[in-house]
C-alpha positions as CSV (number, residue, x, y, z in Angstrom):
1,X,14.8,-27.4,-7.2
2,X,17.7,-25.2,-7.6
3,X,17.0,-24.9,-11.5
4,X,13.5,-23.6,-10.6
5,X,15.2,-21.1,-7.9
6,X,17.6,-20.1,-10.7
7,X,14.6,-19.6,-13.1
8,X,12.8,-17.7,-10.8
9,X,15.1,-15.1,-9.5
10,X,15.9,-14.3,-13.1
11,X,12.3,-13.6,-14.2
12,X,12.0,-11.9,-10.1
13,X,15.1,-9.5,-11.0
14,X,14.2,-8.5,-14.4
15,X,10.2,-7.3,-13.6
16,X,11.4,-5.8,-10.5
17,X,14.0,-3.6,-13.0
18,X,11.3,-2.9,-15.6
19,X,8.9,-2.2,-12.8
20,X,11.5,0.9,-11.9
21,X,12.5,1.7,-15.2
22,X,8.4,2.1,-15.9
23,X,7.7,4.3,-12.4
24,X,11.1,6.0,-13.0
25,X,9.9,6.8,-16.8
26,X,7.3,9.7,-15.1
27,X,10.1,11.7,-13.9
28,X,10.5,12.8,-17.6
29,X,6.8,14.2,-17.4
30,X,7.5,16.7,-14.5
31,X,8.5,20.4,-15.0
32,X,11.3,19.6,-12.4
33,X,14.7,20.9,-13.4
34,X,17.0,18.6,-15.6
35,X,19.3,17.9,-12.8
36,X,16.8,16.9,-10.3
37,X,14.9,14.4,-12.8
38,X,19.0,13.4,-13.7
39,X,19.7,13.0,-9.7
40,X,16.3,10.7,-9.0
41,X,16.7,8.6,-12.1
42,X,20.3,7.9,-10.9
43,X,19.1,7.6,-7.6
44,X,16.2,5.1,-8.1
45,X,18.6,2.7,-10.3
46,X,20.6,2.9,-7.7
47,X,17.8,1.5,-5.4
48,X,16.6,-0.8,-8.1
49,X,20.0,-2.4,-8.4
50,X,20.4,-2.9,-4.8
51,X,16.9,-4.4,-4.3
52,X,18.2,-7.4,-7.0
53,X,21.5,-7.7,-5.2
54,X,19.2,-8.1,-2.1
55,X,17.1,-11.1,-3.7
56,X,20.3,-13.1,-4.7
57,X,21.9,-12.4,-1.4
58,X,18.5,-14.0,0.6
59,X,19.1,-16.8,-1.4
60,X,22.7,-17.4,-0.7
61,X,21.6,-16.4,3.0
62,X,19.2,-19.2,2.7
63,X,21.0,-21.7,0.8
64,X,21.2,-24.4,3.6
65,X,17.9,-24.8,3.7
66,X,17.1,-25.0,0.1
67,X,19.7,-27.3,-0.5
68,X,19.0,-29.4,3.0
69,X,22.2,-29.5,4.4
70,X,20.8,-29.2,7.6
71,X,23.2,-28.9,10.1
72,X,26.5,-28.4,8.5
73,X,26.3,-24.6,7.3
74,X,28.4,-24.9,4.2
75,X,27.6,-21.4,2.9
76,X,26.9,-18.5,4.5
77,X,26.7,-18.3,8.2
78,X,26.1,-14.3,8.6
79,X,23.9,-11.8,6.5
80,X,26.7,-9.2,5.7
81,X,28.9,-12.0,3.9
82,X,26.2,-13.3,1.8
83,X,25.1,-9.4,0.5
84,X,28.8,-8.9,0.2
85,X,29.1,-12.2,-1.8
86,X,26.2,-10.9,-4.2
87,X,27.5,-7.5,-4.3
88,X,30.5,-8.6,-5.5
89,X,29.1,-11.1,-7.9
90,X,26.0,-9.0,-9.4
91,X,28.8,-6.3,-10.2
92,X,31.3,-9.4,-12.3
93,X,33.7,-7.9,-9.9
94,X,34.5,-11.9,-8.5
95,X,34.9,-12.7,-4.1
96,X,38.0,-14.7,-4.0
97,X,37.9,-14.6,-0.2
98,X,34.5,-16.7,-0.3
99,X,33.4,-19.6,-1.7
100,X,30.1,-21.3,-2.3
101,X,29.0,-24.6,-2.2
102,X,29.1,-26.5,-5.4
103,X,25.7,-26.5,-6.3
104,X,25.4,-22.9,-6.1
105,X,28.4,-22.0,-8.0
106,X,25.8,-21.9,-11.0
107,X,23.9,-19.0,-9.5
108,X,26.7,-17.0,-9.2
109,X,28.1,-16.9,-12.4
110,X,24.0,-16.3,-13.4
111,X,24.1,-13.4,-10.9
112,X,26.8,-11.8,-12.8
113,X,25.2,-12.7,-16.0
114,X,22.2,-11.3,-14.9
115,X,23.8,-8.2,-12.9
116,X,26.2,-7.3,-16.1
117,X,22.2,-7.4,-18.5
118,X,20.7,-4.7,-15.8
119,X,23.6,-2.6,-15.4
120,X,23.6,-2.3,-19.2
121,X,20.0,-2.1,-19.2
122,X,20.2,1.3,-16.7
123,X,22.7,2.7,-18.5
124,X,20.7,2.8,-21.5
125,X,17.7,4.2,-19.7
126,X,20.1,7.4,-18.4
127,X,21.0,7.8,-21.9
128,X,17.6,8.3,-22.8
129,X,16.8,9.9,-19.7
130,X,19.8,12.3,-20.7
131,X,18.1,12.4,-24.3
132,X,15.0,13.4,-23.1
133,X,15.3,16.1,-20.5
134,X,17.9,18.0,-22.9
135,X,21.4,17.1,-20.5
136,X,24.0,18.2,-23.2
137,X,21.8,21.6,-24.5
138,X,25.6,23.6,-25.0
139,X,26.9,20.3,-27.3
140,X,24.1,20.6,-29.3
141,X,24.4,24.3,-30.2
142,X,28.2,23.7,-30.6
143,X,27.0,21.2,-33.2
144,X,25.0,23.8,-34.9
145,X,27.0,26.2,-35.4
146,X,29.6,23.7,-37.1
């Protein structure tokens, strides 16, 4: 069971980040000013990001139920520690102050795994968003005139 909720949040977090990478991707078509499209494409990762820290933190939220423990709440008892717990672990930053029940000590490292690929992923796409709308236009005549 948890392998398959593993499995799934993976694939779940990595269309939902192509999916706003791909809508974000029409900003570059607008005659908007660099530093809006800059602003909105920093914006929306932003969002996108959050949205995949959101999915992990359900899941923590939810844990006792997936892993039928029933009564005795092992994990999370209240929704901001759960979101903080996946804050904490889609940013490899590390919760010392919480801890998780065994089995889902695997999705947290995976979280981080998975949080460290997206993070990189964005920052890639504001490179080339930075590329595209012409960020840097006084580098590149500095460069020229070398």
């Amino acid at each position: 069971m948890l392998l398959i909720t593993f499995s799934f949040i993976l694939v779940l977090t990595v269309i939902m980040h192509y999916q706003f990478l791909s809508n974000m991707a029409v900003i570059f078509e607008t005659k908007w000013s660099q530093s809006t499209k800059l602003v909105l494409i920093i914006c929306g990762l932003f969002i996108a990001h959050i949205m995949e820290i959101i999915v992990y933190a359900m899941v923590y939220y939810h844990s006792d139920y997936m892993l039928d423990m029933g009564e005795a709440k092992e994990s999370f008892q209240q929704w901001p520690d759960a979101l903080y717990f996946s804050f904490v672990a889609y940013s490899s930053l590390g919760a010392g102050e919480l801890s998780l029940p065994q089995p889902l000590m695997l999705l947290y490292g995976l979280e981080a795994i998975n949080g460290l690929l997206l993070i990189a992923w964005s920052a890639s796409f504001s490179l080339l968003a930075m590329n595209r709308v012409h960020f840097c236009e006084s580098c590149k005549t500095d460069a020229e005139e070398s």
